[in-house]
C-alpha positions in Angstrom: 0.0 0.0 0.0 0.7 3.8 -0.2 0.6 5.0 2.8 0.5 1.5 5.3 1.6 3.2 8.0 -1.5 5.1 8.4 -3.7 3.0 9.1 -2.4 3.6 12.4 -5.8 5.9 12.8 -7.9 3.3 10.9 -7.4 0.8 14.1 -8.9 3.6 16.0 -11.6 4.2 13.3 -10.8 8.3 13.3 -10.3 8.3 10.2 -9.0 5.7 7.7 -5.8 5.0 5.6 -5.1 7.3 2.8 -5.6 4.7 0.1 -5.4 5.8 -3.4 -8.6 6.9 -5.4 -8.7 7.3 -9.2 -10.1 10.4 -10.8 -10.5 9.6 -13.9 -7.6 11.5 -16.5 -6.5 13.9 -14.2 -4.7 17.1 -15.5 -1.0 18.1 -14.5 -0.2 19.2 -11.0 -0.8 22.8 -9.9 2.2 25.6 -10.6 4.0 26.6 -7.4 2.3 29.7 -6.3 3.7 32.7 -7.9 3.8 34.8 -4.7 5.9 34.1 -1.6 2.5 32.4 0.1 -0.5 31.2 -1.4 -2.9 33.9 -2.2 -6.7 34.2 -1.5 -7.7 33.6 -5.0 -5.7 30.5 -4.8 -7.0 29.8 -1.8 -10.9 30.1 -3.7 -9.9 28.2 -6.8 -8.7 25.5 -4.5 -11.6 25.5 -2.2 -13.8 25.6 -5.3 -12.0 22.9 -6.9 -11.6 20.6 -4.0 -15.2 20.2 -3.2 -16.3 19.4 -6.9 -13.7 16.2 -6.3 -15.1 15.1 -3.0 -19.3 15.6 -4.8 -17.6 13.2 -7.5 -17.1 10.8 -4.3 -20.6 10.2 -3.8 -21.8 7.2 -4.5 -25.0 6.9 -6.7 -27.5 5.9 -3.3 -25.9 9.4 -2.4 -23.8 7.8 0.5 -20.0 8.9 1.4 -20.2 6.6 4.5 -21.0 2.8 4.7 -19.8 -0.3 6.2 -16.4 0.4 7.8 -14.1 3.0 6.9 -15.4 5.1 4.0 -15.2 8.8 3.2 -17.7 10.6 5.9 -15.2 13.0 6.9 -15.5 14.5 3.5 -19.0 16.0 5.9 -16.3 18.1 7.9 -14.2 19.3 4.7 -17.4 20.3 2.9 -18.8 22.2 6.1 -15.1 24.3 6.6 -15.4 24.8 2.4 -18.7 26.1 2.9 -21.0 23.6 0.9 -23.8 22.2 2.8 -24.4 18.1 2.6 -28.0 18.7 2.0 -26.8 20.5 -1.0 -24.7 17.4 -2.1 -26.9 15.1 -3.9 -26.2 12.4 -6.8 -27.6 13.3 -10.3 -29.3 16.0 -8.8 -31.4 13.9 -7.0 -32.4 16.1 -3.6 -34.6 12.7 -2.3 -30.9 11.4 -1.7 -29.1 14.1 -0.5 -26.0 13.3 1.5 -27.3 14.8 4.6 -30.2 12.5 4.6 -28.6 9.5 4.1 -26.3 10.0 6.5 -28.2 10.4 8.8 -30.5 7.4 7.9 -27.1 5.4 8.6 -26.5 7.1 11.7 -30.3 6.3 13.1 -30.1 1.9 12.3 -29.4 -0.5 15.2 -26.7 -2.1 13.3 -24.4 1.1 12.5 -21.4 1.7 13.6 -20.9 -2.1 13.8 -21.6 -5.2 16.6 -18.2 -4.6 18.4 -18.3 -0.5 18.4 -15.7 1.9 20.1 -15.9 5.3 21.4 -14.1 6.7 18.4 -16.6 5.3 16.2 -19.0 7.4 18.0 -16.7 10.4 18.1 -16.6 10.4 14.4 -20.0 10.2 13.8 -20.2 13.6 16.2 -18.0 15.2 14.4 -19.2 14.3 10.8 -23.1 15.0 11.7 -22.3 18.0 13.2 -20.9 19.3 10.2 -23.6 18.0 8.1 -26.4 19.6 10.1 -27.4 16.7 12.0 -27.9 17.7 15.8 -25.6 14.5 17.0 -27.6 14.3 19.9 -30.8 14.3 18.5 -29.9 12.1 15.3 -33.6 9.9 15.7 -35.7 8.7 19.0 -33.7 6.1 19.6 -29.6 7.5 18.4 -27.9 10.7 20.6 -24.7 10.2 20.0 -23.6 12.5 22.6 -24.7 10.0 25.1 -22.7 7.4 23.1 -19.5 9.0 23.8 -20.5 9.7 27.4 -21.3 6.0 27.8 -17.1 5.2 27.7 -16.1 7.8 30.5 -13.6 5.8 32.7 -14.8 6.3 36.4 -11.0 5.0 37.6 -9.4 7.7 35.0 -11.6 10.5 35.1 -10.9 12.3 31.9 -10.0 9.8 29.4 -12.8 8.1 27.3 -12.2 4.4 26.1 -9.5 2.6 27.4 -6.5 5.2 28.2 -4.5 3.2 26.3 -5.8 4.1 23.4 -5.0 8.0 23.9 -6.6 8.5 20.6 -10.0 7.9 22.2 -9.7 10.8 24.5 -8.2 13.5 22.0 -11.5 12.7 19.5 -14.0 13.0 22.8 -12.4 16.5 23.3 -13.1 17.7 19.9 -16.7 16.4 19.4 -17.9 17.2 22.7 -16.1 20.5 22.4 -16.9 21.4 18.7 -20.1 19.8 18.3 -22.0 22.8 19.9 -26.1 23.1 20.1 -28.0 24.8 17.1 -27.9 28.0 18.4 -24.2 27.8 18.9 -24.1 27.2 22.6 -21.3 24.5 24.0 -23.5 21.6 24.9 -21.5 19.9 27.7 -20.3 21.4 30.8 -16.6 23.2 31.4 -15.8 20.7 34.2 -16.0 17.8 31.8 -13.7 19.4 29.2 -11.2 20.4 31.8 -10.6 17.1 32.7 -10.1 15.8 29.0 -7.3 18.9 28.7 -5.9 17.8 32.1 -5.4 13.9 30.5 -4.3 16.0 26.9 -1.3 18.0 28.6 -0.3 14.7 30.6 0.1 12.9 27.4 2.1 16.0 26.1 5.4 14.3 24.9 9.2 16.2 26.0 9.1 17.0 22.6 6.2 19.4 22.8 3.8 17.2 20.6 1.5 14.2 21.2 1.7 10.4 19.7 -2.1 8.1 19.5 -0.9 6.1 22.7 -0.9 6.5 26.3 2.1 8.9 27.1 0.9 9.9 30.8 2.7 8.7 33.8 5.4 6.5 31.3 9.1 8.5 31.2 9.6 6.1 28.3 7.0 7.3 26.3 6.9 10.8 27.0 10.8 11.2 25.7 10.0 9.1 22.6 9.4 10.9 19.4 6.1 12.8 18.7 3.4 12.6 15.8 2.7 15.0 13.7 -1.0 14.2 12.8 -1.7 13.6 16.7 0.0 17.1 17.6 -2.2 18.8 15.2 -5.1 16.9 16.9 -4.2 17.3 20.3 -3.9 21.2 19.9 -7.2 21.1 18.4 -8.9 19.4 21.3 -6.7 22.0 23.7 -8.4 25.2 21.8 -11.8 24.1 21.3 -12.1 23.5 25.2 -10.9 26.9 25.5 -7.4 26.6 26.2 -6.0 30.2 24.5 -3.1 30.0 21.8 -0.6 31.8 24.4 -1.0 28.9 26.4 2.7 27.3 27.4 1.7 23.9 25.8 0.3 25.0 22.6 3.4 27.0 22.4 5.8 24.1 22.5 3.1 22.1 20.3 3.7 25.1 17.8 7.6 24.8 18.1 7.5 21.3 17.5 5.6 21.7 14.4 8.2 24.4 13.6 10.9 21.8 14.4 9.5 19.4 11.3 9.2 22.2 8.5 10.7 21.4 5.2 12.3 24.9 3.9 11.5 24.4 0.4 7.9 22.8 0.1 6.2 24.2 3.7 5.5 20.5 4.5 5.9 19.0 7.9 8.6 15.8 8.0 5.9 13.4 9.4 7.4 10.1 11.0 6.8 8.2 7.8 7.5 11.1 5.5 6.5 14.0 3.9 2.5 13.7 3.3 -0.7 15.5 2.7 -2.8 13.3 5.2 -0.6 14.5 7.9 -0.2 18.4 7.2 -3.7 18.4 6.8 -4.4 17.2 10.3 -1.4 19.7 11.3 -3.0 22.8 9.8 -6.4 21.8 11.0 -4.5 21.9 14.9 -3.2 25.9 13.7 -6.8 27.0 12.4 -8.6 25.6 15.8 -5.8 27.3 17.6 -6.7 30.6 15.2 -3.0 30.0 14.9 -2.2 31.2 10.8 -0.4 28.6 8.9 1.2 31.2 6.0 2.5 33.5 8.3 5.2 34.1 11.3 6.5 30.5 12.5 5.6 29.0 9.6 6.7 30.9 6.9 10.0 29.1 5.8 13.5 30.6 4.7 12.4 29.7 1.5 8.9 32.0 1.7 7.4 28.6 1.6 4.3 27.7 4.1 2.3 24.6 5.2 -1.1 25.7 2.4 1.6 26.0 0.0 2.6 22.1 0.1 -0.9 21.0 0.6 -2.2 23.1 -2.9 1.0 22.1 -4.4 -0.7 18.5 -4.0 -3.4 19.4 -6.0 -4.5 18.4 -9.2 -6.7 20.2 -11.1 -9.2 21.0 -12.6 -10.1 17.6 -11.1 -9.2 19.0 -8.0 -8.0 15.7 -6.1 -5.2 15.9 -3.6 -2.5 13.2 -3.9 -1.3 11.4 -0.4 2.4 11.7 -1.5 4.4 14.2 -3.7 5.6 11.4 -6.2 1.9 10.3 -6.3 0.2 10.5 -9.8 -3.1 10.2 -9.2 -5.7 11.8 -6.2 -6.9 9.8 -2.8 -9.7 10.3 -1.2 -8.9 10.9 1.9 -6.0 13.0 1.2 -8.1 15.1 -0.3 -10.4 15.3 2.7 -7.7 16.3 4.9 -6.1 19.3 2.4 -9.5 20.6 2.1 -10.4 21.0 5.2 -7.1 22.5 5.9 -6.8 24.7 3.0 -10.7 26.2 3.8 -9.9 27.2 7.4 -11.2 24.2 9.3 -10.7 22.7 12.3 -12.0 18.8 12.9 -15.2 19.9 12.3 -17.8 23.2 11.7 -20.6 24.4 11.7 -23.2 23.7 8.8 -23.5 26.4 6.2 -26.8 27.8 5.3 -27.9 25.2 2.4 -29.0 27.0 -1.0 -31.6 24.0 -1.6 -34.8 25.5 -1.4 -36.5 25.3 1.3 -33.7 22.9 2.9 -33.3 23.8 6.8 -30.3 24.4 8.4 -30.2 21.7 10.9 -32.1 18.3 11.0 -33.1 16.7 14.2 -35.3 14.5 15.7 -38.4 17.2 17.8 -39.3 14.3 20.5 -39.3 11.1 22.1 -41.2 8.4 20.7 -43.1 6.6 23.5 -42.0 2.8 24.3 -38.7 4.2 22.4 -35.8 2.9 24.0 -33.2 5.7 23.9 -30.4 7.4 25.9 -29.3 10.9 27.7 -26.1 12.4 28.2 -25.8 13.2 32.0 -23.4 14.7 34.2 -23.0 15.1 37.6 -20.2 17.5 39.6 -20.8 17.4 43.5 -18.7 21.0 44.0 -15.7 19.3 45.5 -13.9 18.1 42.1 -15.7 14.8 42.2 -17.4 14.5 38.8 -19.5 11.2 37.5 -20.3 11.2 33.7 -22.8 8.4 31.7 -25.7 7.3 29.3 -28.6 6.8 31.0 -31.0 4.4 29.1 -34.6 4.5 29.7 -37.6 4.2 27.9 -39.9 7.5 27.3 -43.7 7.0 27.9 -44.2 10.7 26.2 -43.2 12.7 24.0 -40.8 14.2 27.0 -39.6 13.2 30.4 -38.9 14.9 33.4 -35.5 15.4 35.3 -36.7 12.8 38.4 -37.7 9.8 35.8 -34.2 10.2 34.0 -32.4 10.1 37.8 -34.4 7.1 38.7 -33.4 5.5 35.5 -29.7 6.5 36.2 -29.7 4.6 39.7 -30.0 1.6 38.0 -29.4 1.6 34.1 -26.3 4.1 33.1 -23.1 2.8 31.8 -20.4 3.5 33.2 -22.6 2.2 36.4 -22.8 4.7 39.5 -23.4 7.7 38.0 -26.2 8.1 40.6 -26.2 6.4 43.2 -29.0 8.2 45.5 -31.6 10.7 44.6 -33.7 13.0 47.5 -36.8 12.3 47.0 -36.2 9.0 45.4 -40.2 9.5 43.6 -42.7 11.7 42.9 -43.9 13.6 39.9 -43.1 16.9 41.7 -40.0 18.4 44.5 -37.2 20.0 44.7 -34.0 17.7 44.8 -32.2 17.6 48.1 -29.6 15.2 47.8 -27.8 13.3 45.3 -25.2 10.2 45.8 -25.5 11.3 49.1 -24.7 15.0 49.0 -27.6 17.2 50.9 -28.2 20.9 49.9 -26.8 23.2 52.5 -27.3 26.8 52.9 -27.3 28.4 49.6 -25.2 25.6 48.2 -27.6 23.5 46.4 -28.2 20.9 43.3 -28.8 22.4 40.5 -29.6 21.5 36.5 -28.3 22.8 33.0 -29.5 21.3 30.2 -27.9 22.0 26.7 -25.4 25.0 28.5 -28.0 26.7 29.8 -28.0 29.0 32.9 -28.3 26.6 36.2 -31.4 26.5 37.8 -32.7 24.9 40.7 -33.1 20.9 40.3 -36.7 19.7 40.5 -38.2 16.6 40.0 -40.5 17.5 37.3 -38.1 19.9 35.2 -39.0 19.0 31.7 -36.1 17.2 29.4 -36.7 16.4 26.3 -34.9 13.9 23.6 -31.8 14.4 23.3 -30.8 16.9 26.2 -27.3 16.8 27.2 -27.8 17.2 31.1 -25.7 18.5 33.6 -26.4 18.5 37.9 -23.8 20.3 39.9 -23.5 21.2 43.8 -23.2 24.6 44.9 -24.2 28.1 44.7 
């Protein structure tokens, strides 16, 4: 294969091995840009070009996502390019808009697969997200927020899958970071993202950048060489939790990226070589970081910058990106990764505006279905630093539930398993909540309830929650 070292991500299912796709006769490479860095009309024509090769990706049911690893990250590069998925459609067909059938996939029992993992979930977030699908409200039955909240590790508090498998954790920070409510709000609460950025800087390598296994707590591994794909990632899940771009770690991130510039082509020295696939994920780390990749650090000696490599890897007017410089033809995922880089993005963004008539924004599912089964994203932070975090599955006998049903349901049905141990009062349709896994209100110090980010507000039994919520109690004033 091309690029067999790569499909180091795929056994994480992040994203997949930059296998070569062929484009049909594809014209000669693009011309070095004429200017020191690539221009914005460059930038356009690229854009412009890049997203008619991913629409030619489609497949004729209108699917870019299937059975294993397939293209659905060409969602996030489409969203950062500005081209909405409902506006993708094969043959002009609208009934199968890529929007639609993703999120048809997304919504069947059988998807991701029998033996899923968190980053199959994580994906999905991402990808949805950036397709207009609210990920937490992909059908009555599929919240994929709750999904990812379902692999918290109680004895690791911040990492999600097995910590192993650093990978896992990174891709839980940027969906449940990036994939923000429709309004733009950040679903899930600060205290859950600080403890993914607490587990991100521990895996922080001597180097200053980050590799996909466990680094924390092993000398070993945090003196051994870093990656640059997982750097670019990493920063990413740093900034879109908040952490600012002065921070001390994204500046040694930055310097390490510096570290690996090639003078004359702008492209980073990956750990299996020069390659699109891996300054794409690099750039994508600068942009969430509002960190500009054709400027200051990374501007080379040779006037050369990291968008210069990446359009230089462009063919057009087909307007594939190859995976390696001698390549001759585009790949897929290559040209996923460029795009998304070249436009701006991070891992994901928000859905543009679609210019199909009449096509909404956002799709999501409006309500529970009763006798449904389904789950909810719930958090709970007692004040004192202790924080649980799980799915709760339960089945809805209306159209909504209240905040005391999906508690009672907690006690005894959320993975990971004590979540909630105690509620005060245990029933009842109506009452203020008193206590929770054994913690009593006290003073003004008292259990309250956000739902979605919103303002706090005092915790009641029959506070109304509706399908796909994101819920989050904390203890204090």
């Amino acid at each position: 294969m091309s690029r067999p070292r790569t499909s180091r991500r795929a056994r994480f299912a992040v994203t997949v091995p930059a296998a070569l796709a062929t484009f049909g006769a594809v014209a000669a490479l693009t011309a070095p840009p004429a200017s020191a860095t690539s221009t914005p009309a460059q930038i356009a024509t690229s854009k412009t070009n890049g997203v008619s090769y991913l629409k030619s990706l489609q497949a004729a049911d209108g699917s870019y996502a299937g059975s294993g690893l397939s293209n659905e990250w060409a969602f996030s590069a489409f969203a950062a390019a500005g081209t909405a998925a409902v506006d993708v459609t094969p043959g002009g067909d609208a009934t199968k808009n890529a929007r639609k059938v993703y999120r048809d996939l997304l919504a069947t029992s059988g998807w991701p697969s029998a033996t899923p993992v968190v980053t199959d979930y994580e994906r999905g977030t991402l990808n949805a997200y950036a397709a207009g699908i609210d990920p937490a409200r992909i059908s009555a039955s599929r919240n994929l927020i709750a999904d990812i909240y379902g692999y918290w590790q109680t004895a690791e508090a911040g990492y999600f899958g097995p910590s192993a498998n650093y990978n896992g954790t990174v891709f839980a920070g940027l969906s449940l970071a990036g994939a923000r409510t429709q309004s733009g709000a950040q679903r899930v609460p600060q205290a859950l993202l600080d403890r993914i950025v607490t587990r991100v800087r521990a895996n922080q390598h001597n180097d200053g950048g980050w590799n996909y296994s466990k680094a924390e707590g092993n000398p070993a591994q945090l003196g051994a060489a870093s990656d640059i794909d997982m750097t670019g990632a990493s920063m990413a899940a740093l900034c879109s939790a908040g952490v600012p771009a002065t921070d001390p770690d994204i500046v040694q991130a930055k310097a390490f990226l510096k570290s690996k510039l090639v003078s004359t082509s702008g492209a980073f020295n990956a750990m299996y070589g020069v390659n699109t696939n891996s300054n794409g994920w690099a750039v994508s780390g600068l942009n969430a970081c509002g960190i500009n990749p054709q400027t200051g650090d990374f501007l080379t000696p040779a006037g050369r910058t990291p968008i210069d490599f990446l359009i230089a890897q462009q063919f057009n007017p087909g307007g594939g990106f190859k995976y390696q410089p001698a390549n001759t033809t585009p790949s897929a995922y290559a040209s996923i990764d460029a795009l998304r880089a070249v436009a701006g993005g991070g891992f994901t963004a928000a859905p543009p505006v679609p210019v199909t008539a009449g096509a909404p924004q956002w799709v999501a599912q409006s309500a529970f279905t009763p006798g449904t089964a389904t789950e909810l994203a719930l958090s709970v932070d007692d004040g004192a630093g202790g924080l649980s975090v799980c799915s709760v599955a339960f089945t809805p006998t209306g159209t909504t539930t209240t905040l005391g049903e999906v508690l009672t349901a907690a006690t005894g049905a959320a993975t990971p398993a004590g979540c909630v141990t105690s509620v005060t009062p245990a029933s009842g349709a109506t009452g203020t909540i008193t206590a929770v896994n054994g913690k009593a209100n006290s003073g003004t110090s008292t259990w309250k309830v956000s739902v979605d980010g919103s303002a706090p507000a005092a915790a009641t039994r029959d506070r109304v929650v509706q399908v796909g919520d994101t819920i989050a109690l904390r203890w204090g004033v």
